[in-house]
Predicted model as a PDB file, atoms N, CA, C, CB and O in Angstrom, pLDDT in the B-factor column:
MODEL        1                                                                  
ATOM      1  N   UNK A   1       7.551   1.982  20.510  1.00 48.00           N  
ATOM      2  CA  UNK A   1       7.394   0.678  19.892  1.00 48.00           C  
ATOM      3  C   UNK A   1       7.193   0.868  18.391  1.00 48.00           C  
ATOM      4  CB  UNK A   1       6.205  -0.101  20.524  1.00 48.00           C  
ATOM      5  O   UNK A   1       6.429   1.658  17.837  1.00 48.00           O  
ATOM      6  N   UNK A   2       7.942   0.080  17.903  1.00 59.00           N  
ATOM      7  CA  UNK A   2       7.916   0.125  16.185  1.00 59.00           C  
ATOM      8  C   UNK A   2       7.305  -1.081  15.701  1.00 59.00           C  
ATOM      9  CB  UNK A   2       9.450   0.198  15.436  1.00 59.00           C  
ATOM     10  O   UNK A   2       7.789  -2.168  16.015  1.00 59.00           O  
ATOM     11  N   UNK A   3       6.296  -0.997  14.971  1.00 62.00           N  
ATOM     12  CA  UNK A   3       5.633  -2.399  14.120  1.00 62.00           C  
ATOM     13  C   UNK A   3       5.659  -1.912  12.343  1.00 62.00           C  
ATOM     14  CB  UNK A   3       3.549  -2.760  14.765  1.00 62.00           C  
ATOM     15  O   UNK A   3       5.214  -0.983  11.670  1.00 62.00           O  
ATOM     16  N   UNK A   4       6.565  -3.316  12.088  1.00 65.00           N  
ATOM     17  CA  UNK A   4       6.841  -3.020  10.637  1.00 65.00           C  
ATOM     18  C   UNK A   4       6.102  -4.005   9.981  1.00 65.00           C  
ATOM     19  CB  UNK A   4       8.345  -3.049  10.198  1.00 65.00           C  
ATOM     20  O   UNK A   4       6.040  -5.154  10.419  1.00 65.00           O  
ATOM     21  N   UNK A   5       5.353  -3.523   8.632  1.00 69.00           N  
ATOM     22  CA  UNK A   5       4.363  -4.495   8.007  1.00 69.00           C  
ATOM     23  C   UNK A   5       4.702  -4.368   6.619  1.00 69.00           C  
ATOM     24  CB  UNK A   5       2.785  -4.191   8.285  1.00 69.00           C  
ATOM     25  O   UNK A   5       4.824  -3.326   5.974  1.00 69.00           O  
ATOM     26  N   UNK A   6       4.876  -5.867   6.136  1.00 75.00           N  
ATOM     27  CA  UNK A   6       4.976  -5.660   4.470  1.00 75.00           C  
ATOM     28  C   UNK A   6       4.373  -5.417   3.819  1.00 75.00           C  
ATOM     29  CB  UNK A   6       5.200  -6.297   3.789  1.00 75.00           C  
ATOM     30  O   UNK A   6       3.337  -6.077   3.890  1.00 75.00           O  
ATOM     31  N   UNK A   7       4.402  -4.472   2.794  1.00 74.00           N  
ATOM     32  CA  UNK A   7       4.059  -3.522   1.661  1.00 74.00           C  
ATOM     33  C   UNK A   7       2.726  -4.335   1.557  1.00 74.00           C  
ATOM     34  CB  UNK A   7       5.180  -3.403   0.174  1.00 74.00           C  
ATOM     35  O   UNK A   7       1.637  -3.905   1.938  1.00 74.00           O  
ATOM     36  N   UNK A   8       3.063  -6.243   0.681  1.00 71.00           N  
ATOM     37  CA  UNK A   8       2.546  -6.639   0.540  1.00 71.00           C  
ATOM     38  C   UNK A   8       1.537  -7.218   0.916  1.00 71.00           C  
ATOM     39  CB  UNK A   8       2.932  -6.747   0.316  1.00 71.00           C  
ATOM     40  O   UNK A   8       0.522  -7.397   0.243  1.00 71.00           O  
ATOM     41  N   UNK A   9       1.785  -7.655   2.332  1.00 76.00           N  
ATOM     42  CA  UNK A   9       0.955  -8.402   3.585  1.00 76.00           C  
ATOM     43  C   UNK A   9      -0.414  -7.036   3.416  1.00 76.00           C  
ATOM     44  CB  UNK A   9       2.148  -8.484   5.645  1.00 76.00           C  
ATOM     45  O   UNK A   9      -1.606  -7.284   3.233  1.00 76.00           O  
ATOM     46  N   UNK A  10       0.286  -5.442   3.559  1.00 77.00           N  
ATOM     47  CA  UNK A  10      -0.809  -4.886   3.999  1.00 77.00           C  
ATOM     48  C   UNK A  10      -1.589  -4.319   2.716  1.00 77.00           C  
ATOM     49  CB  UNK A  10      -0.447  -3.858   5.052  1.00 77.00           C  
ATOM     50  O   UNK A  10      -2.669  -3.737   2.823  1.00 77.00           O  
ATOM     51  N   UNK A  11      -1.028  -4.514   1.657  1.00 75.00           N  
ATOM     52  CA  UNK A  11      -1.728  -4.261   0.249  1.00 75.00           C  
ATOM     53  C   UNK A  11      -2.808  -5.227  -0.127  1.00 75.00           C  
ATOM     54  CB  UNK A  11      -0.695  -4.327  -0.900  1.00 75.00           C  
ATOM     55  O   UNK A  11      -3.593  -5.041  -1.057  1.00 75.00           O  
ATOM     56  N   UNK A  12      -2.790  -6.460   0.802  1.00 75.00           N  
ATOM     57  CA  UNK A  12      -3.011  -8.085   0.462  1.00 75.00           C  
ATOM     58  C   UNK A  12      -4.514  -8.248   0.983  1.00 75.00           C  
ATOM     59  CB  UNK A  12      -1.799  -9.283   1.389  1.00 75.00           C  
ATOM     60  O   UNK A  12      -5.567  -8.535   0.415  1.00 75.00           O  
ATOM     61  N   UNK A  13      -4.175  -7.950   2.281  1.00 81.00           N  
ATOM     62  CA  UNK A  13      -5.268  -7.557   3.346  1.00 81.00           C  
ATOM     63  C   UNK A  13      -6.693  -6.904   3.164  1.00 81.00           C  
ATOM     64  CB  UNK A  13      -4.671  -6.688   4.140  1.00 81.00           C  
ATOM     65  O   UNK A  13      -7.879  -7.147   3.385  1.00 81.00           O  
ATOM     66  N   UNK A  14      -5.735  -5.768   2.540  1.00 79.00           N  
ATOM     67  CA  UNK A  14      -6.573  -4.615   2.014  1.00 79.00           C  
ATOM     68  C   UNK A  14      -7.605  -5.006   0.556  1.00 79.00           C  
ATOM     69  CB  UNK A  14      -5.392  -3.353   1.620  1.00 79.00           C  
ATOM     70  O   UNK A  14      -8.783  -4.693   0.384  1.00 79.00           O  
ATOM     71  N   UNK A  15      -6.872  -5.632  -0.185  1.00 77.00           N  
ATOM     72  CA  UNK A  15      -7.538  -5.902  -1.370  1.00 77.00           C  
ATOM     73  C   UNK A  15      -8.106  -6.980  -1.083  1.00 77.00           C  
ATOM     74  CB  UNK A  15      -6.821  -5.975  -2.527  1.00 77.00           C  
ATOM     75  O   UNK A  15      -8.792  -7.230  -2.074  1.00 77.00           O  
ATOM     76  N   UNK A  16      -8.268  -7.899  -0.229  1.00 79.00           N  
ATOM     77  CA  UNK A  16      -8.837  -9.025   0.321  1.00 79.00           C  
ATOM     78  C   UNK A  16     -10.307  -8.100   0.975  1.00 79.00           C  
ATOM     79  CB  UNK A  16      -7.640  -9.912   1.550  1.00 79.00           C  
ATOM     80  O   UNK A  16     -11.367  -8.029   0.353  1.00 79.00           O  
ATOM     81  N   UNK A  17     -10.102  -7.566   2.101  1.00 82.00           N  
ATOM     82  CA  UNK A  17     -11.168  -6.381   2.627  1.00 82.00           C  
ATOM     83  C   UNK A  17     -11.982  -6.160   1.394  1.00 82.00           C  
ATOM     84  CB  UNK A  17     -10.414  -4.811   3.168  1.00 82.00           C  
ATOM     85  O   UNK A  17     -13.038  -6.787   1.307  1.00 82.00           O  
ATOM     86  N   UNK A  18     -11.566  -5.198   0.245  1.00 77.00           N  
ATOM     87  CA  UNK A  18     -12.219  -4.539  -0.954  1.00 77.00           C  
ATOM     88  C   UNK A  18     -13.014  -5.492  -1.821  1.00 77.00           C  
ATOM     89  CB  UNK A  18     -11.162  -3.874  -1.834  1.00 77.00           C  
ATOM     90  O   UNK A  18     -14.145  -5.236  -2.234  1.00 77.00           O  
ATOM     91  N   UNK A  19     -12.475  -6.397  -2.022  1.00 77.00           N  
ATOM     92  CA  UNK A  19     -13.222  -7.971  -3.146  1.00 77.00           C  
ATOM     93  C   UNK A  19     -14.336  -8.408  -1.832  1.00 77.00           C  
ATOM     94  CB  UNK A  19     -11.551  -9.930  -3.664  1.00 77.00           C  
ATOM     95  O   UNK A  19     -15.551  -8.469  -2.024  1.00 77.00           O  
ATOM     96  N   UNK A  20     -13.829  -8.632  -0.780  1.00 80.00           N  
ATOM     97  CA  UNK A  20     -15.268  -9.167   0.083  1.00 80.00           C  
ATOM     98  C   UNK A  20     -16.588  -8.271   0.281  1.00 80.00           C  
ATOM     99  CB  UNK A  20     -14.860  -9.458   1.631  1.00 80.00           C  
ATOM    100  O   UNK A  20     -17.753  -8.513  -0.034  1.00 80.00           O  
ATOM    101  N   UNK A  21     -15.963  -7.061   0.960  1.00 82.00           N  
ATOM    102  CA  UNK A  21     -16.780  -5.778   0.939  1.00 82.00           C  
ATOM    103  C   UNK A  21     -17.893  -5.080  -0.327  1.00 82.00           C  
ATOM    104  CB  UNK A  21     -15.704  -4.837   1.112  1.00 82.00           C  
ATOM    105  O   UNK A  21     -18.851  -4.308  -0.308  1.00 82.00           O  
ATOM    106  N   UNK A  22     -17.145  -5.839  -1.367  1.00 77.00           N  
ATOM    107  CA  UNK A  22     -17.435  -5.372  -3.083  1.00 77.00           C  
ATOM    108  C   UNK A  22     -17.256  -4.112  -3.065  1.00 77.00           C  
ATOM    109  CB  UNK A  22     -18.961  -5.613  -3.806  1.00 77.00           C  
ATOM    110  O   UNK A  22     -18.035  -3.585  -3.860  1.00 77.00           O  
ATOM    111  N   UNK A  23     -16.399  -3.136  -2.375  1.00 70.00           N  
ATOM    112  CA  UNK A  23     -16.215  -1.797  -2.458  1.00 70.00           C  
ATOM    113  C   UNK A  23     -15.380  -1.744  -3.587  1.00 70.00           C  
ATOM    114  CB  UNK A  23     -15.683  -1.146  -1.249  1.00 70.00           C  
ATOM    115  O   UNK A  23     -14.411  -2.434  -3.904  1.00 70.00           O  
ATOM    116  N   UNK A  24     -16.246  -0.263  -4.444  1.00 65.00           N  
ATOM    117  CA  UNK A  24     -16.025  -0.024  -5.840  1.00 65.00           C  
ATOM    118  C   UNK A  24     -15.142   1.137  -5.418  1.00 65.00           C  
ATOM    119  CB  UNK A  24     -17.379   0.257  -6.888  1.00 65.00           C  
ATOM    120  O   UNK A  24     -14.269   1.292  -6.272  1.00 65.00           O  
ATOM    121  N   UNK A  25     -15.036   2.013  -4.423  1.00 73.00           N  
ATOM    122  CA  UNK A  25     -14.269   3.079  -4.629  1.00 73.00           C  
ATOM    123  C   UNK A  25     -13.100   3.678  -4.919  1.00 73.00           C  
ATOM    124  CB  UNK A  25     -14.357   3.370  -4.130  1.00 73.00           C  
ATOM    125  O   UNK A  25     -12.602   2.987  -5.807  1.00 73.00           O  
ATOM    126  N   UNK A  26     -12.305   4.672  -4.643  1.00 74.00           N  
ATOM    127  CA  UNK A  26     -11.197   5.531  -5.401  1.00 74.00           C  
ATOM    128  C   UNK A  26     -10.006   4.318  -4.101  1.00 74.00           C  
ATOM    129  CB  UNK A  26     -11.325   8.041  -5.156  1.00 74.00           C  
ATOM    130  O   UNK A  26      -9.108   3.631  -4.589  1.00 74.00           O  
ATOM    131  N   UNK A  27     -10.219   4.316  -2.917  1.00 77.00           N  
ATOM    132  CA  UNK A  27      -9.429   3.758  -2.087  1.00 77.00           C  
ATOM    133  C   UNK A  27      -9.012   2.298  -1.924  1.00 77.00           C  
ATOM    134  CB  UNK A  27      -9.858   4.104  -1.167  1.00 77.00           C  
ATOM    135  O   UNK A  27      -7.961   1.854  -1.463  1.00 77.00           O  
ATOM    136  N   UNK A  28     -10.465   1.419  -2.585  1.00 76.00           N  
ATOM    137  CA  UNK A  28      -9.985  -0.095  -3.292  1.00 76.00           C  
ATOM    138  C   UNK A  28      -9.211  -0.063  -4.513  1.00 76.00           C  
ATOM    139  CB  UNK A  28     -11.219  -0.996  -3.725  1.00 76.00           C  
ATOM    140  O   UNK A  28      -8.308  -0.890  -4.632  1.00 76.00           O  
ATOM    141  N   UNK A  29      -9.439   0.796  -5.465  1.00 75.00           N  
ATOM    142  CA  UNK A  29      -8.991   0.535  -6.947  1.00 75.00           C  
ATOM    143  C   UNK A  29      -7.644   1.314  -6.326  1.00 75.00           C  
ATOM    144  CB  UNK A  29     -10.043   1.292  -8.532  1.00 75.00           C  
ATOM    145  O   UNK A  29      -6.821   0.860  -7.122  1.00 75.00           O  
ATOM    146  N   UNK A  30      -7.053   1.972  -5.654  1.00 79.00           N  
ATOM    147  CA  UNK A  30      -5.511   2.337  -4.930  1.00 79.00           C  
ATOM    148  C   UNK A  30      -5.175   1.213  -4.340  1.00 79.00           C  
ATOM    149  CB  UNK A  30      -5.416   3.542  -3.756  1.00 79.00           C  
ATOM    150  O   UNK A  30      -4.142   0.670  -4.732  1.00 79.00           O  
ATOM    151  N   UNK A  31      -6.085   0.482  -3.080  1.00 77.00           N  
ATOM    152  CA  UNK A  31      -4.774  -0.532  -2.800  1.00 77.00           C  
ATOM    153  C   UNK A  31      -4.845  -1.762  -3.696  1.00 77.00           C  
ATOM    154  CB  UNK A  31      -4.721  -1.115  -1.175  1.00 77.00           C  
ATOM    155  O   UNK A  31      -3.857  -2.448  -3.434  1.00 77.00           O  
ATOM    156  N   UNK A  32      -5.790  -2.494  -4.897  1.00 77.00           N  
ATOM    157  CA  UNK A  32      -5.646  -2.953  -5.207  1.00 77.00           C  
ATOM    158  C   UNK A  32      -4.456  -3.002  -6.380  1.00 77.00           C  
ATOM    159  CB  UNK A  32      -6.513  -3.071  -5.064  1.00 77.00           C  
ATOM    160  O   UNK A  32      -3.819  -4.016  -6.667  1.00 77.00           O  
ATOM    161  N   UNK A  33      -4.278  -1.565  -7.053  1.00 78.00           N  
ATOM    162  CA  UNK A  33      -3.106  -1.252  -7.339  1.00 78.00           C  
ATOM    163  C   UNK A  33      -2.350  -1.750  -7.020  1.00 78.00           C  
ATOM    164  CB  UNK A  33      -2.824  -0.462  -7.196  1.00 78.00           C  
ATOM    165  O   UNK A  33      -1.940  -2.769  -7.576  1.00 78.00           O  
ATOM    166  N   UNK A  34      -1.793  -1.189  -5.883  1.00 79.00           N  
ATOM    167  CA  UNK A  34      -0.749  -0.927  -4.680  1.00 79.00           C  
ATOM    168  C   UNK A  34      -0.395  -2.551  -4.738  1.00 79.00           C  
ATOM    169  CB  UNK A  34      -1.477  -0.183  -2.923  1.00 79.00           C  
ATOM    170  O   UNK A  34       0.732  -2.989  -4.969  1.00 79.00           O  
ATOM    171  N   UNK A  35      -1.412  -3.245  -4.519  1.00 76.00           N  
ATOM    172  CA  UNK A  35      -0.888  -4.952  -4.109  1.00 76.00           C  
ATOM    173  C   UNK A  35      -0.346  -5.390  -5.710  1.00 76.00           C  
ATOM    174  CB  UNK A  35      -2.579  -6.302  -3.416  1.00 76.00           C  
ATOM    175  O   UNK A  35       0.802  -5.785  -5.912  1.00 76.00           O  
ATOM    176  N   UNK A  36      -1.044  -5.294  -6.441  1.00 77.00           N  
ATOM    177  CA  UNK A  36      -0.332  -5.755  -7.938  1.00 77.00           C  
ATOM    178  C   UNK A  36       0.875  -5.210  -8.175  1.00 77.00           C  
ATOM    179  CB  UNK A  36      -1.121  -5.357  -9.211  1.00 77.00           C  
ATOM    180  O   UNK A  36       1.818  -5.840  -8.654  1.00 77.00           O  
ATOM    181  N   UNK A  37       0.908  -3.722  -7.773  1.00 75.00           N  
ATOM    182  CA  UNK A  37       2.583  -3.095  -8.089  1.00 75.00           C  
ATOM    183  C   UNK A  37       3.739  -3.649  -7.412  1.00 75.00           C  
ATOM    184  CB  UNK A  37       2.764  -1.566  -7.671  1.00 75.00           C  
ATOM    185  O   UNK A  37       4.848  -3.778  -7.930  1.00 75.00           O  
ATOM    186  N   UNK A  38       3.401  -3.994  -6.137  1.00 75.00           N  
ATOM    187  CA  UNK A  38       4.185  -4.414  -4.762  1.00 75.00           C  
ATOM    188  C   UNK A  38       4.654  -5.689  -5.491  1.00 75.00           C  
ATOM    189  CB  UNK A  38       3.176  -4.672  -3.119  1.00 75.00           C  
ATOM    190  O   UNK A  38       5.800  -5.851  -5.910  1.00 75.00           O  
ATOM    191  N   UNK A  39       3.238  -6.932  -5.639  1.00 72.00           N  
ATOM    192  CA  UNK A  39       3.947  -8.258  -5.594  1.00 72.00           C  
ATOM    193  C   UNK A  39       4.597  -8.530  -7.474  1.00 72.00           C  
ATOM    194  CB  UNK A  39       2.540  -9.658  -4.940  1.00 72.00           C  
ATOM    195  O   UNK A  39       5.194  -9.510  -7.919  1.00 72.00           O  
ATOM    196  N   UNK A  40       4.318  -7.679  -7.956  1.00 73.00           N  
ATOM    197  CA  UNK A  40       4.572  -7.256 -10.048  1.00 73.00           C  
ATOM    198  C   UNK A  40       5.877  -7.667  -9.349  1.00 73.00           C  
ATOM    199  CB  UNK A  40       4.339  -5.099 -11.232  1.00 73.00           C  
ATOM    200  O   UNK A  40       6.324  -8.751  -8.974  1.00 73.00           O  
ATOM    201  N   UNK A  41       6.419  -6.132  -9.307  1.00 70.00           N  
ATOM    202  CA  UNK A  41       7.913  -5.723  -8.947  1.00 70.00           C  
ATOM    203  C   UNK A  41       8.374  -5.112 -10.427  1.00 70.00           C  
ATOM    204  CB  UNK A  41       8.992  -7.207  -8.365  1.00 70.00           C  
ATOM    205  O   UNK A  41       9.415  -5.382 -11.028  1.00 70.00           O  
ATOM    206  N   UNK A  42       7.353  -4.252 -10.828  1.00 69.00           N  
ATOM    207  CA  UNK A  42       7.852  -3.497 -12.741  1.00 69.00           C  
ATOM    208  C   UNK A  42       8.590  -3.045 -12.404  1.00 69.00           C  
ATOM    209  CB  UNK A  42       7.085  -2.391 -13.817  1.00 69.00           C  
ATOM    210  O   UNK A  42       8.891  -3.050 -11.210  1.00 69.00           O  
ATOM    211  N   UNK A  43       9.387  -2.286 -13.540  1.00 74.00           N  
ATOM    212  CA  UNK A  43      10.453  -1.575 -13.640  1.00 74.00           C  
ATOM    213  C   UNK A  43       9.838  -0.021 -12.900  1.00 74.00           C  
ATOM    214  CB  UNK A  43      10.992  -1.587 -15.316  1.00 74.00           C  
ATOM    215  O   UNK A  43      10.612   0.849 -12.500  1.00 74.00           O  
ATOM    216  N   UNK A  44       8.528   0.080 -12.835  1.00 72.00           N  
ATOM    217  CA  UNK A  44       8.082   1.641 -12.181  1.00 72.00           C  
ATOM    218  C   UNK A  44       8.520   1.013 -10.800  1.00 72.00           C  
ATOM    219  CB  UNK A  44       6.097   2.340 -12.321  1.00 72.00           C  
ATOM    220  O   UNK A  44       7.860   1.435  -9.851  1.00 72.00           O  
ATOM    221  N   UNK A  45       9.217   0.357 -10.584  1.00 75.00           N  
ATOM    222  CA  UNK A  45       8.692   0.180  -8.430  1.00 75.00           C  
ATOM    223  C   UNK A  45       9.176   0.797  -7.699  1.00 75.00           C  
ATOM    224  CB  UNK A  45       8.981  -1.085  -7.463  1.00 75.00           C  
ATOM    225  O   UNK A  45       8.801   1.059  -6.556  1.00 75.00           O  
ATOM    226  N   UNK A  46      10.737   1.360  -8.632  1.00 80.00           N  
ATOM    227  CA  UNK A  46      11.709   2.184  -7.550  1.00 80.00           C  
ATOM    228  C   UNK A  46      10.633   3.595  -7.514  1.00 80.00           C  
ATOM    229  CB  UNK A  46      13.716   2.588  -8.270  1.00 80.00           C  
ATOM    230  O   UNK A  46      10.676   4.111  -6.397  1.00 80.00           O  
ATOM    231  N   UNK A  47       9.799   4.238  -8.361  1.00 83.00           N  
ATOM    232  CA  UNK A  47       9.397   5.610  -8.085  1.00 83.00           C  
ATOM    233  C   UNK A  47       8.333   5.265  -7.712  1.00 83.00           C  
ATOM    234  CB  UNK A  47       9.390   6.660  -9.062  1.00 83.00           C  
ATOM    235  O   UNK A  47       8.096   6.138  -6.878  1.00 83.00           O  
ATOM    236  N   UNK A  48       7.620   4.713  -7.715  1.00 78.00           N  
ATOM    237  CA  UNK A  48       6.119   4.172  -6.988  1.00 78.00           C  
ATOM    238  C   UNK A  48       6.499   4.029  -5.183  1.00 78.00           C  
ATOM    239  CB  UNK A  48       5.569   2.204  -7.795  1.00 78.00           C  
ATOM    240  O   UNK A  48       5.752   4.373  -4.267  1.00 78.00           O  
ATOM    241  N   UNK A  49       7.877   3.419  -5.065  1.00 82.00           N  
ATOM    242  CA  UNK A  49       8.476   2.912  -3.964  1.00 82.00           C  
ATOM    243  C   UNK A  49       8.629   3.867  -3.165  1.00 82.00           C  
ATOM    244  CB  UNK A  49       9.582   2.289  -4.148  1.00 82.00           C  
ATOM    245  O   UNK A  49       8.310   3.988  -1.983  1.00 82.00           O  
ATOM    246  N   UNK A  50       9.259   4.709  -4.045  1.00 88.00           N  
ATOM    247  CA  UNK A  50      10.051   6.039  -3.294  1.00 88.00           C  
ATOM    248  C   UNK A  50       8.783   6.759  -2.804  1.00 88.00           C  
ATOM    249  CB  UNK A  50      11.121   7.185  -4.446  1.00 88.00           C  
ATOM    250  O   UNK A  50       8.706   6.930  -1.587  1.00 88.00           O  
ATOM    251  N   UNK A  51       7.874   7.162  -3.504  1.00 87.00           N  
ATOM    252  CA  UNK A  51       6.751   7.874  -3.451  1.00 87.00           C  
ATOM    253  C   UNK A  51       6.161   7.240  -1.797  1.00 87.00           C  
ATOM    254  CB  UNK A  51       5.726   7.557  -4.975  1.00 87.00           C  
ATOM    255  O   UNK A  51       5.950   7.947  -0.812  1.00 87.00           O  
ATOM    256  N   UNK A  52       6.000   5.806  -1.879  1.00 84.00           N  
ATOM    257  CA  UNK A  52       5.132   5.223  -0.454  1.00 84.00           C  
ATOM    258  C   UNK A  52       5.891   4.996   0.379  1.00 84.00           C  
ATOM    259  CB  UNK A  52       4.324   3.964  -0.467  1.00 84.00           C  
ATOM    260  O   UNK A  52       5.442   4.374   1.342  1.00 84.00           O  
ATOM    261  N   UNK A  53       7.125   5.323   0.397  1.00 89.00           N  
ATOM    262  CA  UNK A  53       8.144   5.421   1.182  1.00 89.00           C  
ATOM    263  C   UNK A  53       7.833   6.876   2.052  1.00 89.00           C  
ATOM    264  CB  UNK A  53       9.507   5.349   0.276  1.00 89.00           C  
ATOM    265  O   UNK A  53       7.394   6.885   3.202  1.00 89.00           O  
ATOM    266  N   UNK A  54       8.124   7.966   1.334  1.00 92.00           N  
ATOM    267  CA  UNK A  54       7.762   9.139   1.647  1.00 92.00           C  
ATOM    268  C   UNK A  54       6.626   9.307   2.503  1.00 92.00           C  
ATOM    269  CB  UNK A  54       7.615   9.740   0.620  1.00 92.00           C  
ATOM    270  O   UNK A  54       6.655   9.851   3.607  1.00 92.00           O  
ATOM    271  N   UNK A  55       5.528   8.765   1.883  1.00 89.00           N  
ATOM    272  CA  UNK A  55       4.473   9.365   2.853  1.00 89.00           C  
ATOM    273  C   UNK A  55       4.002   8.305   4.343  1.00 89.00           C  
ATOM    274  CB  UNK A  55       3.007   9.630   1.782  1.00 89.00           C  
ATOM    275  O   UNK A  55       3.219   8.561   5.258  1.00 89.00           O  
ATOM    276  N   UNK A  56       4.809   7.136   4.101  1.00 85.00           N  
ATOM    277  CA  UNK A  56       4.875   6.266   5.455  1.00 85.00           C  
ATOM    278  C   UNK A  56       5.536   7.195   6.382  1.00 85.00           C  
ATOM    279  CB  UNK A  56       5.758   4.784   5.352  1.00 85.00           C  
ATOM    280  O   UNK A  56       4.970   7.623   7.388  1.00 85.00           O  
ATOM    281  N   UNK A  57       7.012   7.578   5.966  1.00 89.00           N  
ATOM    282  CA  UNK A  57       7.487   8.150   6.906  1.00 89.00           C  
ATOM    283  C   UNK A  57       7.224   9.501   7.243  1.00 89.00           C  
ATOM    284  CB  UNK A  57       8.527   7.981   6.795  1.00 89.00           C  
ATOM    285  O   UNK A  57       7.703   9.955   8.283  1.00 89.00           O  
ATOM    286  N   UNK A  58       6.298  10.428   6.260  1.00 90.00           N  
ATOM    287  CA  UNK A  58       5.791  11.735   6.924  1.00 90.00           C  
ATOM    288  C   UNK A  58       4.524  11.118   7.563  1.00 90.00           C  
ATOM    289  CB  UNK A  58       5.463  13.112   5.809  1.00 90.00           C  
ATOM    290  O   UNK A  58       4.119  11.943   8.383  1.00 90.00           O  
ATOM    291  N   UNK A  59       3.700  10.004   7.549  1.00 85.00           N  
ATOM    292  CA  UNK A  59       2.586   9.682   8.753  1.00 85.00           C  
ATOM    293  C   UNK A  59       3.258   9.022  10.010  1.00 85.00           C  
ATOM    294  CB  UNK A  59       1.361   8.568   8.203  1.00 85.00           C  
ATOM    295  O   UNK A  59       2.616   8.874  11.050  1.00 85.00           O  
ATOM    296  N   UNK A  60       4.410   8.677   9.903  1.00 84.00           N  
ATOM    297  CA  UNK A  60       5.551   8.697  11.157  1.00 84.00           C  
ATOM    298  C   UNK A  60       5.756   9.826  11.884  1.00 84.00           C  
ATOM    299  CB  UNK A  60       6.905   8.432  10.729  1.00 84.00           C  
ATOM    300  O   UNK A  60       5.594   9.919  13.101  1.00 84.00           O  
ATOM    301  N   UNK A  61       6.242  10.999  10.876  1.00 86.00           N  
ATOM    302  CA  UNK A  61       6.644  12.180  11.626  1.00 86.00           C  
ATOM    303  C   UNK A  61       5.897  12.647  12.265  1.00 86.00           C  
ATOM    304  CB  UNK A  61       7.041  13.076  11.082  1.00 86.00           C  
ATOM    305  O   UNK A  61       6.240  13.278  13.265  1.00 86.00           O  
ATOM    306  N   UNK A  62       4.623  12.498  11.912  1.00 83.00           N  
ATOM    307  CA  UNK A  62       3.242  13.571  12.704  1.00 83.00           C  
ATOM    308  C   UNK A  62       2.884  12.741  14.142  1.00 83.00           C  
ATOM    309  CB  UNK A  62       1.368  13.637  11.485  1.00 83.00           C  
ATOM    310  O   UNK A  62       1.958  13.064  14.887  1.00 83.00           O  
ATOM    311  N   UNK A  63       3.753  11.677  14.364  1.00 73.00           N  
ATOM    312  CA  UNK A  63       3.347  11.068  15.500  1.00 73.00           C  
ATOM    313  C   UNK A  63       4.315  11.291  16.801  1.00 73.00           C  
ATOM    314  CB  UNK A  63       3.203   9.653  15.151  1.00 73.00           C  
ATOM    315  O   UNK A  63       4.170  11.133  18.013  1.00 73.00           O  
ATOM    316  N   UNK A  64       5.285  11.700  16.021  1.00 68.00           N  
ATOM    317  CA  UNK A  64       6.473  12.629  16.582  1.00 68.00           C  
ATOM    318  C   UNK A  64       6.458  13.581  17.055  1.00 68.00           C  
ATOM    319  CB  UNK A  64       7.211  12.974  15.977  1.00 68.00           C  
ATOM    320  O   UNK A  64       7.511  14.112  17.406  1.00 68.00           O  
TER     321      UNK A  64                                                      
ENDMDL                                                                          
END                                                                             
């Protein structure tokens, strides 16, 4: 079974979690990133993209 979730939906979530939680750490200030880069769409998105592309699908492979 495959469940596919948008970048954004789960960047959204996450930074929603982090602002309620008031968590200051290294893993809020990443997905809150992550959600500004996602819904931005800068000119960095294709290598930011490629990059979270990559490691989605090597936490795929290990399930393999």
């Amino acid at each position: 079974m495959i469940l596919n979730i948008s970048a954004v939906l789960l960047f959204g979530a996450a930074s929603a979690f982090a602002v309620k939680t008031k968590s200051a750490g290294g893993g809020a200030a990443l997905a809150l990133f992550l959600f500004g880069f996602f819904t931005a769409d800068t000119g960095a998105y294709e290598p930011i993209h490629d990059l979270v592309q990559a490691f989605a699908t090597a936490l795929s492979d290990l399930g393999n």
